[in-house]
mmCIF entry with sequence, helices, sheets and N, C-alpha, C, O atoms, coordinates in Angstrom:
data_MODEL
# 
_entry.id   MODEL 
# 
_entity.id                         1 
_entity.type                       polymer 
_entity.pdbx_number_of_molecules   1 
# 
_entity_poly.entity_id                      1 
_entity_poly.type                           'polypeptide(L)' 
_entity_poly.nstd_linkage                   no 
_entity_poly.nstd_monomer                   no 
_entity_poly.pdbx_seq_one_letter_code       
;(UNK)(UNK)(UNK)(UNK)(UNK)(UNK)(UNK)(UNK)(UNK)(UNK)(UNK)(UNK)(UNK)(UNK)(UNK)(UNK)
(UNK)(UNK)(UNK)(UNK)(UNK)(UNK)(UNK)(UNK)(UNK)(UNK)(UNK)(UNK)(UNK)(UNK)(UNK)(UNK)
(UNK)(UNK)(UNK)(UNK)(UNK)(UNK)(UNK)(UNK)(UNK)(UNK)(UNK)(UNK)
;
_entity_poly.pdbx_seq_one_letter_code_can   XXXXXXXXXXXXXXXXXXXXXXXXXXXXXXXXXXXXXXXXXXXX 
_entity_poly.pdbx_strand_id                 A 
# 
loop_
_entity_poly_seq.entity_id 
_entity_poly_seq.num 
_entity_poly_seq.mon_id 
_entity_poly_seq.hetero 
1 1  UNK n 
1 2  UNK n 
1 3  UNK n 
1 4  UNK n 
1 5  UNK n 
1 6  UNK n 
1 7  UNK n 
1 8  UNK n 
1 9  UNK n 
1 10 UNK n 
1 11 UNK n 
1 12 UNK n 
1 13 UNK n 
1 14 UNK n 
1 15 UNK n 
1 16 UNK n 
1 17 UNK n 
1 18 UNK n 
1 19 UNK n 
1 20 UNK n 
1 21 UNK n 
1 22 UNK n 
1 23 UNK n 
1 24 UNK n 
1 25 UNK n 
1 26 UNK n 
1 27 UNK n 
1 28 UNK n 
1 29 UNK n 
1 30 UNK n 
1 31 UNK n 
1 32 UNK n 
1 33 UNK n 
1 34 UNK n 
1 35 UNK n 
1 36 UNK n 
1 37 UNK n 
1 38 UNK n 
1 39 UNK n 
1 40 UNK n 
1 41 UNK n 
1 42 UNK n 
1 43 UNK n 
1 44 UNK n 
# 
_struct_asym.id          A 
_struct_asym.entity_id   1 
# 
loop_
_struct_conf.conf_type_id 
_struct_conf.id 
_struct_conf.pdbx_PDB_helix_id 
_struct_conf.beg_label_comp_id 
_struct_conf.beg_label_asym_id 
_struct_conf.beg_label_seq_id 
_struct_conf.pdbx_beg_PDB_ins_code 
_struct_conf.end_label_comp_id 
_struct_conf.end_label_asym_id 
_struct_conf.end_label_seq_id 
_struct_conf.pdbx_end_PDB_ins_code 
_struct_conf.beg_auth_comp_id 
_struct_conf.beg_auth_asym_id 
_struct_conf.beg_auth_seq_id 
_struct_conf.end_auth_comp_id 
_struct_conf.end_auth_asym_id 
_struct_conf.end_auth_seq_id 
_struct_conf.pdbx_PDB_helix_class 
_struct_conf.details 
_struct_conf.pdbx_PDB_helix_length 
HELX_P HELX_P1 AA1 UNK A 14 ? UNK A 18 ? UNK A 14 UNK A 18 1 ? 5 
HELX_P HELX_P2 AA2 UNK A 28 ? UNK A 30 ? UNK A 28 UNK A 30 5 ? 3 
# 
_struct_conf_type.id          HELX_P 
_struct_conf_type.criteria    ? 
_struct_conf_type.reference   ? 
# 
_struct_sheet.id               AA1 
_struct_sheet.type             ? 
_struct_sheet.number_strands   2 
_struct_sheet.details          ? 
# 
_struct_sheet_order.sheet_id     AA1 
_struct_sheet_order.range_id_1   1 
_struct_sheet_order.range_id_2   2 
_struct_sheet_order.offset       ? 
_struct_sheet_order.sense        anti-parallel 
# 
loop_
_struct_sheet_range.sheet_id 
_struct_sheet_range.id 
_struct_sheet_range.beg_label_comp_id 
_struct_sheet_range.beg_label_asym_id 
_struct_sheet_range.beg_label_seq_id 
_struct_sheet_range.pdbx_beg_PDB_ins_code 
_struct_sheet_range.end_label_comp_id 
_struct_sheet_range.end_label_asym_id 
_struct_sheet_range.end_label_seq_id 
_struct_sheet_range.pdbx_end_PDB_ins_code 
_struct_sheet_range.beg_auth_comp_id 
_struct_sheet_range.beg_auth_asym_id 
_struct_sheet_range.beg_auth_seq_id 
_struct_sheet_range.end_auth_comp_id 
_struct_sheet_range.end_auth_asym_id 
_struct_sheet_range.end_auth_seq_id 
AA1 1 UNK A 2  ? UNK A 6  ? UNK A 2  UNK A 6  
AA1 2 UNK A 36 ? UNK A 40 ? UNK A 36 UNK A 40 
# 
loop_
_atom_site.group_PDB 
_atom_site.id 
_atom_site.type_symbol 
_atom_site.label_atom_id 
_atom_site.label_alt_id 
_atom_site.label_comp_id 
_atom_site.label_asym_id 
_atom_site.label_entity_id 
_atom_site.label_seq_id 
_atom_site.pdbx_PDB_ins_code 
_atom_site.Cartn_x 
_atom_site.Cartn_y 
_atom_site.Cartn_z 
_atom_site.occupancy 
_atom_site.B_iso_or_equiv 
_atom_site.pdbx_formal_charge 
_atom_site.auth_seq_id 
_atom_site.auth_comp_id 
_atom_site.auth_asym_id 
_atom_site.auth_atom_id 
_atom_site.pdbx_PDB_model_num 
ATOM 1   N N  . UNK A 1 1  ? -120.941 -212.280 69.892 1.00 0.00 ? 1  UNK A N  1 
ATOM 2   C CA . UNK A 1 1  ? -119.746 -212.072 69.119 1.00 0.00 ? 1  UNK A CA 1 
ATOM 3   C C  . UNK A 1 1  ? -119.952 -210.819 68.278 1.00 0.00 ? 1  UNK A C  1 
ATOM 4   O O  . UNK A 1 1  ? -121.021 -210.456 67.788 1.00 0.00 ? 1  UNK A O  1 
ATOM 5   N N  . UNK A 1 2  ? -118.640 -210.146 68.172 1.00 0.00 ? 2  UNK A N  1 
ATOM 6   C CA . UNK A 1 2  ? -119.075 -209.200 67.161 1.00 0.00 ? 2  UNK A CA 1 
ATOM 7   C C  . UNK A 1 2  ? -118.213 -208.772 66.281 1.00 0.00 ? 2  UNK A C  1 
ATOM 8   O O  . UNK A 1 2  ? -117.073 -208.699 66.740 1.00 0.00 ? 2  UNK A O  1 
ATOM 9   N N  . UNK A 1 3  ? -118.315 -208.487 65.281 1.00 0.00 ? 3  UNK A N  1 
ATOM 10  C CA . UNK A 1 3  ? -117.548 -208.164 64.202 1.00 0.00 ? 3  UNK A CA 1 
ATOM 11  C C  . UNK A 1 3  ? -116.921 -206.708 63.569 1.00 0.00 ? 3  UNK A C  1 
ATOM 12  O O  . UNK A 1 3  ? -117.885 -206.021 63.232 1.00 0.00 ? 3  UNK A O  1 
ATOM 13  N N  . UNK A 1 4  ? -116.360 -206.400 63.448 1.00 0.00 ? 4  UNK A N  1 
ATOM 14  C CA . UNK A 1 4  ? -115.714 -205.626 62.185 1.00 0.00 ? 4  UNK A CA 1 
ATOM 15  C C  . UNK A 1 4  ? -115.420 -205.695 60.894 1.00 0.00 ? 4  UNK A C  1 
ATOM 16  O O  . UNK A 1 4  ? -114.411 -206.299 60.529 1.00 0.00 ? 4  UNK A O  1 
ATOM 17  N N  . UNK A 1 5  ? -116.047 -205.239 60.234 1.00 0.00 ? 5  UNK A N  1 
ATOM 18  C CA . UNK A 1 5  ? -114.919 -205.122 58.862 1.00 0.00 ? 5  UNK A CA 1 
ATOM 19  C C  . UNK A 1 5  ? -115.418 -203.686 58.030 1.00 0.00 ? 5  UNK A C  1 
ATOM 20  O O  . UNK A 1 5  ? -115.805 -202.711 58.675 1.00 0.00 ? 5  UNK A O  1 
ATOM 21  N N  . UNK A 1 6  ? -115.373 -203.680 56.859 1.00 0.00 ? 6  UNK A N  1 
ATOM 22  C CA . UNK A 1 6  ? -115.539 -202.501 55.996 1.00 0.00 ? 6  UNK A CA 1 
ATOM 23  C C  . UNK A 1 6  ? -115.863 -202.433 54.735 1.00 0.00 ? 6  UNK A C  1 
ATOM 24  O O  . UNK A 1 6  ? -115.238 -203.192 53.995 1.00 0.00 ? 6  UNK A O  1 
ATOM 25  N N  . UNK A 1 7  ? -116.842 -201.589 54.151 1.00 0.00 ? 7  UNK A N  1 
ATOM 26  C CA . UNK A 1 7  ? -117.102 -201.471 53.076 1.00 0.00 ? 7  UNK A CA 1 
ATOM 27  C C  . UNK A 1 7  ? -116.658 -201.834 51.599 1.00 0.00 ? 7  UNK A C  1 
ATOM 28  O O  . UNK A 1 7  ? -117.358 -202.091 50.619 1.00 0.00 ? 7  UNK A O  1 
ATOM 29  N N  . UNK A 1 8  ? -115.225 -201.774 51.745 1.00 0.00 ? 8  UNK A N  1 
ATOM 30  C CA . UNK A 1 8  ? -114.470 -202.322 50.667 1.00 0.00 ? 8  UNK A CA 1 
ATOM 31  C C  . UNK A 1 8  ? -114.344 -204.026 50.819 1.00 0.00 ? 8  UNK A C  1 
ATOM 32  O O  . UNK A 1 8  ? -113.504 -204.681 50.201 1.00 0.00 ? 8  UNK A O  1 
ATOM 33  N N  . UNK A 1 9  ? -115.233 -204.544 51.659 1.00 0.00 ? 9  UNK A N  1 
ATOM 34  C CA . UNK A 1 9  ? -114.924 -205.955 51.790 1.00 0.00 ? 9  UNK A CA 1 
ATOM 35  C C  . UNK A 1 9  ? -115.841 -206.504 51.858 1.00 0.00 ? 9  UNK A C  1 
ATOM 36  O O  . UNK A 1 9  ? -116.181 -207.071 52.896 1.00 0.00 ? 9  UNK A O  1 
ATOM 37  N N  . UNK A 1 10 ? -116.694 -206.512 50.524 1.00 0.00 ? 10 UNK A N  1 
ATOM 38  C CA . UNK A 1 10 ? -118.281 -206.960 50.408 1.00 0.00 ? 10 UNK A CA 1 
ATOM 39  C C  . UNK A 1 10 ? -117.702 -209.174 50.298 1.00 0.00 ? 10 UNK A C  1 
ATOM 40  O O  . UNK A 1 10 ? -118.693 -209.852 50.027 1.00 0.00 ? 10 UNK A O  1 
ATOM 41  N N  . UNK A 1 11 ? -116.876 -209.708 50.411 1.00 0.00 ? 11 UNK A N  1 
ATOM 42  C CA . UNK A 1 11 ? -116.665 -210.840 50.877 1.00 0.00 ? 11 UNK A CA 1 
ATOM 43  C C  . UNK A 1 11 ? -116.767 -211.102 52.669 1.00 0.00 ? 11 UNK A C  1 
ATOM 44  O O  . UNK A 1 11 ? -117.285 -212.123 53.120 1.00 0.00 ? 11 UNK A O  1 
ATOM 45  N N  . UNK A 1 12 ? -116.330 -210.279 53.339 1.00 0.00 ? 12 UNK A N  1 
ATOM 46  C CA . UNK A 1 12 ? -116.542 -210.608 54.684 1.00 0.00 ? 12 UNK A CA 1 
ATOM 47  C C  . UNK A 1 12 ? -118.106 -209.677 55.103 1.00 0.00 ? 12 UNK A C  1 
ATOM 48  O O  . UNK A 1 12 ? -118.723 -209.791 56.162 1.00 0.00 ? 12 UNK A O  1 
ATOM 49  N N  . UNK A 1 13 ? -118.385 -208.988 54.212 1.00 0.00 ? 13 UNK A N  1 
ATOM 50  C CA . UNK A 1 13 ? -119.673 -208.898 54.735 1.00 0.00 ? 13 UNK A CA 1 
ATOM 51  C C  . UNK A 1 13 ? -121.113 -209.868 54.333 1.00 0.00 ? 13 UNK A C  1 
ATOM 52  O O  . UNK A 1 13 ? -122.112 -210.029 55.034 1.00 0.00 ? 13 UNK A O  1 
ATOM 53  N N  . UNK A 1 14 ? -120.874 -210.329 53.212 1.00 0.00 ? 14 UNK A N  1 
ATOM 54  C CA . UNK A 1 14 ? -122.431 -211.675 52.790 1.00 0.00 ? 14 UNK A CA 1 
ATOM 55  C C  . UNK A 1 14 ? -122.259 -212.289 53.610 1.00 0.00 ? 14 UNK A C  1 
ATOM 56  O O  . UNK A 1 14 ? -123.150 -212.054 54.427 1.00 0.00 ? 14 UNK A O  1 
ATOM 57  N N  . UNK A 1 15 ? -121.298 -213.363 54.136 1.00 0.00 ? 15 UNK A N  1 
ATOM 58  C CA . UNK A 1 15 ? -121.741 -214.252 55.201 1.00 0.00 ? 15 UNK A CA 1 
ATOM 59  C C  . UNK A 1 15 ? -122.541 -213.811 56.496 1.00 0.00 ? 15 UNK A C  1 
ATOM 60  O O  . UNK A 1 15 ? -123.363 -214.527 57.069 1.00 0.00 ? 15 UNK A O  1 
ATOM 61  N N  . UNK A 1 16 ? -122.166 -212.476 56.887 1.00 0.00 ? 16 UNK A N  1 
ATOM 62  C CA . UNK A 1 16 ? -122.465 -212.076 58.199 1.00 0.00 ? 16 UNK A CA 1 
ATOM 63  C C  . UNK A 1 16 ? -124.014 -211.830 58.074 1.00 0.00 ? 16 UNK A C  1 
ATOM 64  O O  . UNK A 1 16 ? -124.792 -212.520 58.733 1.00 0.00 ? 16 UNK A O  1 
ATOM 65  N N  . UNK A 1 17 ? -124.372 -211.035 57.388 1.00 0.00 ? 17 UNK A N  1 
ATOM 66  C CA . UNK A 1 17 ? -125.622 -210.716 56.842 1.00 0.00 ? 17 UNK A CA 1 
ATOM 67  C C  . UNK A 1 17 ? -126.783 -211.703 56.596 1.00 0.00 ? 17 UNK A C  1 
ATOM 68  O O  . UNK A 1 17 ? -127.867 -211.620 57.173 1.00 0.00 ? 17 UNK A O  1 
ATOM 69  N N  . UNK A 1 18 ? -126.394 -212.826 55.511 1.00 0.00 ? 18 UNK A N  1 
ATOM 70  C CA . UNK A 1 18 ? -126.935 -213.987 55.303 1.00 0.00 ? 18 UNK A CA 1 
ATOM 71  C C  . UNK A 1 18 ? -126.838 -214.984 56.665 1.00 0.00 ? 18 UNK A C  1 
ATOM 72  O O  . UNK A 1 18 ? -127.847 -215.665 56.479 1.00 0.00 ? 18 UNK A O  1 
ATOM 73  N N  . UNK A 1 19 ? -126.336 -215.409 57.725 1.00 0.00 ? 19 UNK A N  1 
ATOM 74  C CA . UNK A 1 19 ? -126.252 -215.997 58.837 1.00 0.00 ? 19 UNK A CA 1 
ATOM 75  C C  . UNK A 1 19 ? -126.883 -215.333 59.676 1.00 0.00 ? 19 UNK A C  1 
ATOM 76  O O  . UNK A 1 19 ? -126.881 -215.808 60.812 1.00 0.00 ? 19 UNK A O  1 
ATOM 77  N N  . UNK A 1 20 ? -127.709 -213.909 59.438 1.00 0.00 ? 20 UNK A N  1 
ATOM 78  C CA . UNK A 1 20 ? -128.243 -213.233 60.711 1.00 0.00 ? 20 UNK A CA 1 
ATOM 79  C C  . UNK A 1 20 ? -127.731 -212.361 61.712 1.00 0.00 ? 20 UNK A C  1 
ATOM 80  O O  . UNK A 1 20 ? -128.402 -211.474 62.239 1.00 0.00 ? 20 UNK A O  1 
ATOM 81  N N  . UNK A 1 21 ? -126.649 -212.591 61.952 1.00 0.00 ? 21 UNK A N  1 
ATOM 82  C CA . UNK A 1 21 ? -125.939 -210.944 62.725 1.00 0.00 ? 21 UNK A CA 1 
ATOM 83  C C  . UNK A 1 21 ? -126.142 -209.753 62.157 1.00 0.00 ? 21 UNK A C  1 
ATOM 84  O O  . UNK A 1 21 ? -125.840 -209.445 61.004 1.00 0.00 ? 21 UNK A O  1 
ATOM 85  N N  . UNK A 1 22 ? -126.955 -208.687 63.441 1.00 0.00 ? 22 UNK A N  1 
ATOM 86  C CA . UNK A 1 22 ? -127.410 -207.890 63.040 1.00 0.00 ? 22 UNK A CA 1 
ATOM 87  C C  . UNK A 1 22 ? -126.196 -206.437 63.047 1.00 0.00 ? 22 UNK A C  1 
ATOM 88  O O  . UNK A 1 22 ? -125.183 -206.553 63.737 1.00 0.00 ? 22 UNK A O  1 
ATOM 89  N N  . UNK A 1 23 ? -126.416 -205.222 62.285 1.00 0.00 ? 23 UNK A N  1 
ATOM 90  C CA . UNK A 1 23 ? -125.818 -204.571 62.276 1.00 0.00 ? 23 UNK A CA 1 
ATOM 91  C C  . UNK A 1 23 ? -125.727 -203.631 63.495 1.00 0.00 ? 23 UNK A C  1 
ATOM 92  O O  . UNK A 1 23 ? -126.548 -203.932 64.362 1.00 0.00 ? 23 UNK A O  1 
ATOM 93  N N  . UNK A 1 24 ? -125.015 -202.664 63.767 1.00 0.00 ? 24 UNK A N  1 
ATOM 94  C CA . UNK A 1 24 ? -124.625 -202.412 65.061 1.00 0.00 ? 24 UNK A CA 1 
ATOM 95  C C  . UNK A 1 24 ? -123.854 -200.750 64.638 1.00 0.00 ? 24 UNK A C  1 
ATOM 96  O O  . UNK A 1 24 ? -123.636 -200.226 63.546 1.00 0.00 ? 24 UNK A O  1 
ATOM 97  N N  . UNK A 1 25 ? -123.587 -200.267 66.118 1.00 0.00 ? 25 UNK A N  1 
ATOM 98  C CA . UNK A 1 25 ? -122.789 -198.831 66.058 1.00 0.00 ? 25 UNK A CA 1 
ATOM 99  C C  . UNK A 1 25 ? -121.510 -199.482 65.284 1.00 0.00 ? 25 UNK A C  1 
ATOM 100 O O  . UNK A 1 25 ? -121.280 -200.638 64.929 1.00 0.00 ? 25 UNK A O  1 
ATOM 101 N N  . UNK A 1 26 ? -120.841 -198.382 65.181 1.00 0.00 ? 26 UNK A N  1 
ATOM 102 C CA . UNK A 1 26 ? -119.015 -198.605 65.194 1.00 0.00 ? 26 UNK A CA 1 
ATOM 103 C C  . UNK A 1 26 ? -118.782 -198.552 66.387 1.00 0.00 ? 26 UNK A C  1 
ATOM 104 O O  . UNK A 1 26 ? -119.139 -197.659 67.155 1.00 0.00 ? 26 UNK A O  1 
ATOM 105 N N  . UNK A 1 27 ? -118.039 -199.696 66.688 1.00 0.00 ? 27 UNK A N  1 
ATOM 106 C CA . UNK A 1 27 ? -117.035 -199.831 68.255 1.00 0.00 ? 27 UNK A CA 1 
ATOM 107 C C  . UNK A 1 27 ? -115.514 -199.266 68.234 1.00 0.00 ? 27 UNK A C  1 
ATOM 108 O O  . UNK A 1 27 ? -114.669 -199.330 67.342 1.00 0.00 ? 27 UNK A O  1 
ATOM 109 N N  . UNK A 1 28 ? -115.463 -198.714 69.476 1.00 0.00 ? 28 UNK A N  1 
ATOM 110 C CA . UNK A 1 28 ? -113.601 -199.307 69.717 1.00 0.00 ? 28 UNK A CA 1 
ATOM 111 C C  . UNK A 1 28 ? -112.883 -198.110 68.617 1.00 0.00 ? 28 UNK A C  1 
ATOM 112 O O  . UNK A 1 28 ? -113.424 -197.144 68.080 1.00 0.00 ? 28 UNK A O  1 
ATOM 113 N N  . UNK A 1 29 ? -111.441 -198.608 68.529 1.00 0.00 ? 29 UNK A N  1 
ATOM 114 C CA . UNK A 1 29 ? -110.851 -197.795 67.086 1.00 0.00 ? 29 UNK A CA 1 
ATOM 115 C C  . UNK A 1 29 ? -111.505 -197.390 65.717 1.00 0.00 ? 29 UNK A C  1 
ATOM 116 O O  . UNK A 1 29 ? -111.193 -196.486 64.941 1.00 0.00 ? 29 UNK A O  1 
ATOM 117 N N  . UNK A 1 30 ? -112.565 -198.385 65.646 1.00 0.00 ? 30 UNK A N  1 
ATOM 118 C CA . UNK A 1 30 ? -112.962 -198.036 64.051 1.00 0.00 ? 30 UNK A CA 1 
ATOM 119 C C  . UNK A 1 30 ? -113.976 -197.235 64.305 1.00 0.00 ? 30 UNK A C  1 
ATOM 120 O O  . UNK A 1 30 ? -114.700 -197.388 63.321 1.00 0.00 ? 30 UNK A O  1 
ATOM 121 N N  . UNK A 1 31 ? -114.570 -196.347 65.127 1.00 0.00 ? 31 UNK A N  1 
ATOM 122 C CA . UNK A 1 31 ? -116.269 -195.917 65.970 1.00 0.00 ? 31 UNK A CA 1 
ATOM 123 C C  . UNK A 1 31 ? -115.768 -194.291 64.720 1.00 0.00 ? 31 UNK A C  1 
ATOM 124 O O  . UNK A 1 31 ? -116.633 -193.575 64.214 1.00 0.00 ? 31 UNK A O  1 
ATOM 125 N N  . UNK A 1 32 ? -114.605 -194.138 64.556 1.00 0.00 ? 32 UNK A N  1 
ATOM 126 C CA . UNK A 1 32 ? -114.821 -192.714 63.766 1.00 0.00 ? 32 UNK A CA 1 
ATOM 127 C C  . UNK A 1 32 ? -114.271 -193.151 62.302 1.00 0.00 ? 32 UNK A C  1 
ATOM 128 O O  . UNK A 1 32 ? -114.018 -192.249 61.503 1.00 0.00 ? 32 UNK A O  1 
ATOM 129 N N  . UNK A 1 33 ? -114.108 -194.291 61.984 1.00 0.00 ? 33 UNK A N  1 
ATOM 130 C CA . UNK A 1 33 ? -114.478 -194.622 60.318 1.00 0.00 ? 33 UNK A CA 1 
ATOM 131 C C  . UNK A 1 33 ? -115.447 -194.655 59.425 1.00 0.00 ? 33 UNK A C  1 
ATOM 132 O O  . UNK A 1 33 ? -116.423 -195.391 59.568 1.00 0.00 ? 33 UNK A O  1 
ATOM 133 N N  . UNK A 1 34 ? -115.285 -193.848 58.386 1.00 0.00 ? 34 UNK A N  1 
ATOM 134 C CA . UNK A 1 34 ? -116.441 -193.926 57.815 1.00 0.00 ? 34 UNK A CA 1 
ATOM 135 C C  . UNK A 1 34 ? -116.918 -194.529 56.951 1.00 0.00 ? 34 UNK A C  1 
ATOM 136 O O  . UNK A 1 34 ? -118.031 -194.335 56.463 1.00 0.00 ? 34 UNK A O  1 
ATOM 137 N N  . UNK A 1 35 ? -115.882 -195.601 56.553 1.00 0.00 ? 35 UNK A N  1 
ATOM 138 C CA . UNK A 1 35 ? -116.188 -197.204 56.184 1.00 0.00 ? 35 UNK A CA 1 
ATOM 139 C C  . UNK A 1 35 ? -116.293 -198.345 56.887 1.00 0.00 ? 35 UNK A C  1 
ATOM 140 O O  . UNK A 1 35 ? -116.462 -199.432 56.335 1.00 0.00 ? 35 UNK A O  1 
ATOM 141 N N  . UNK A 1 36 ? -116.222 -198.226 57.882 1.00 0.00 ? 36 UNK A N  1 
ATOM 142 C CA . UNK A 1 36 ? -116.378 -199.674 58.740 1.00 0.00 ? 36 UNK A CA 1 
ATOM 143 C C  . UNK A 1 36 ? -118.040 -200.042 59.352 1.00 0.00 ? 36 UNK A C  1 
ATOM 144 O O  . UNK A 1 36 ? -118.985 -199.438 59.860 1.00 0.00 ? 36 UNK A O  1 
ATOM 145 N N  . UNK A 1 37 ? -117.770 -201.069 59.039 1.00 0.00 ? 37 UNK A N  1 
ATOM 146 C CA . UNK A 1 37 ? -119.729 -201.613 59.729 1.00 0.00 ? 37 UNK A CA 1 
ATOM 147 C C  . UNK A 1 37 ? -119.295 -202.696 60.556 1.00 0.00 ? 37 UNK A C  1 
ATOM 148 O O  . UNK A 1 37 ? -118.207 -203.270 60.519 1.00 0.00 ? 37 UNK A O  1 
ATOM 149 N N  . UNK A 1 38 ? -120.220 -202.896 61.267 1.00 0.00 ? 38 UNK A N  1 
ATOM 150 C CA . UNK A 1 38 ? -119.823 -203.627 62.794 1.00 0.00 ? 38 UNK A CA 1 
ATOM 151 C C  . UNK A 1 38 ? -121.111 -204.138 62.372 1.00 0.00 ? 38 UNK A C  1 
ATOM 152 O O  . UNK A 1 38 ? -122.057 -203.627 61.773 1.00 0.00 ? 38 UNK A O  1 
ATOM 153 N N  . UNK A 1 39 ? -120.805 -205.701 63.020 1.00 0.00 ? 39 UNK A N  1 
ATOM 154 C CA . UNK A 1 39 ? -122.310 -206.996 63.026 1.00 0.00 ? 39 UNK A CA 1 
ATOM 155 C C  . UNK A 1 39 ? -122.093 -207.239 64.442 1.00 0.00 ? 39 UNK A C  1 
ATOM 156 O O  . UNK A 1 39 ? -121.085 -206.838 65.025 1.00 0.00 ? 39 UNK A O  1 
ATOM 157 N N  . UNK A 1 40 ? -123.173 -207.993 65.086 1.00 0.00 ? 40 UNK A N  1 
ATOM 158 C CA . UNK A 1 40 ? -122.931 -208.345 66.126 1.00 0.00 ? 40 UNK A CA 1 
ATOM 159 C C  . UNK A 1 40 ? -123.827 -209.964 65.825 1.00 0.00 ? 40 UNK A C  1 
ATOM 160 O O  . UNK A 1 40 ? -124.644 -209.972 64.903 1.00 0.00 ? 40 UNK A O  1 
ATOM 161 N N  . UNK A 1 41 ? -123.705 -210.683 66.282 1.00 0.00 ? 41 UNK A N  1 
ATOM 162 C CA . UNK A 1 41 ? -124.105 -211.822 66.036 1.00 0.00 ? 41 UNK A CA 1 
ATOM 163 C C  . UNK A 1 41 ? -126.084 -212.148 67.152 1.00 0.00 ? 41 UNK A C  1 
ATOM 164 O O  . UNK A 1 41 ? -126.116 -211.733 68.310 1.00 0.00 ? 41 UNK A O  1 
ATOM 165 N N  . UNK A 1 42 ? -127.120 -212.707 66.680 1.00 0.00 ? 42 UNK A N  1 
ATOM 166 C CA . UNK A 1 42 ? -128.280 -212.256 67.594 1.00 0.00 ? 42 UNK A CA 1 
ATOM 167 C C  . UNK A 1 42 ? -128.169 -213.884 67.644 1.00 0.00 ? 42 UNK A C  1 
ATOM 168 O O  . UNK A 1 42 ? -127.819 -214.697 66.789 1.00 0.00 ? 42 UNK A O  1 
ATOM 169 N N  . UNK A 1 43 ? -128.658 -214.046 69.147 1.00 0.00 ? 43 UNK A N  1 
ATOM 170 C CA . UNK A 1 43 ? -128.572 -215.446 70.126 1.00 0.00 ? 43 UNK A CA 1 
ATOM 171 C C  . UNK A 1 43 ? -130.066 -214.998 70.398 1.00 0.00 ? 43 UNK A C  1 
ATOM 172 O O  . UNK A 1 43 ? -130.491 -213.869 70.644 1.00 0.00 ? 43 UNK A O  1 
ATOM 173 N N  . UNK A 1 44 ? -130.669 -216.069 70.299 1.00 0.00 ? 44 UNK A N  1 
ATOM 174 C CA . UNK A 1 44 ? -132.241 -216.282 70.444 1.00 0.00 ? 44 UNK A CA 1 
ATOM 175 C C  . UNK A 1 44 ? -132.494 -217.535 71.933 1.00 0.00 ? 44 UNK A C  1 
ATOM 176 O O  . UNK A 1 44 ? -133.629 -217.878 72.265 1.00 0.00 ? 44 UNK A O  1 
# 
């Protein structure tokens, strides 16, 4: 799974972080923002 969101949204980013999805490129539409961070979720 993977995520989007952005810098101004330090609420959708603690969960992702704290649960372990690791950080990742920018994908897709947001790949030339220069606030957006992408998680991707790690399956063991």
């Amino acid at each position: 799974m993977t995520l989007e969101t952005g810098t101004r949204q330090p609420g959708a980013i603690a969960p992702h972080r704290s649960s372990g999805s690791a950080p990742i490129a920018p994908f897709g539409v947001y790949r030339d923002e220069p606030g957006s961070l992408c998680f991707a979720e790690v399956i063991s």
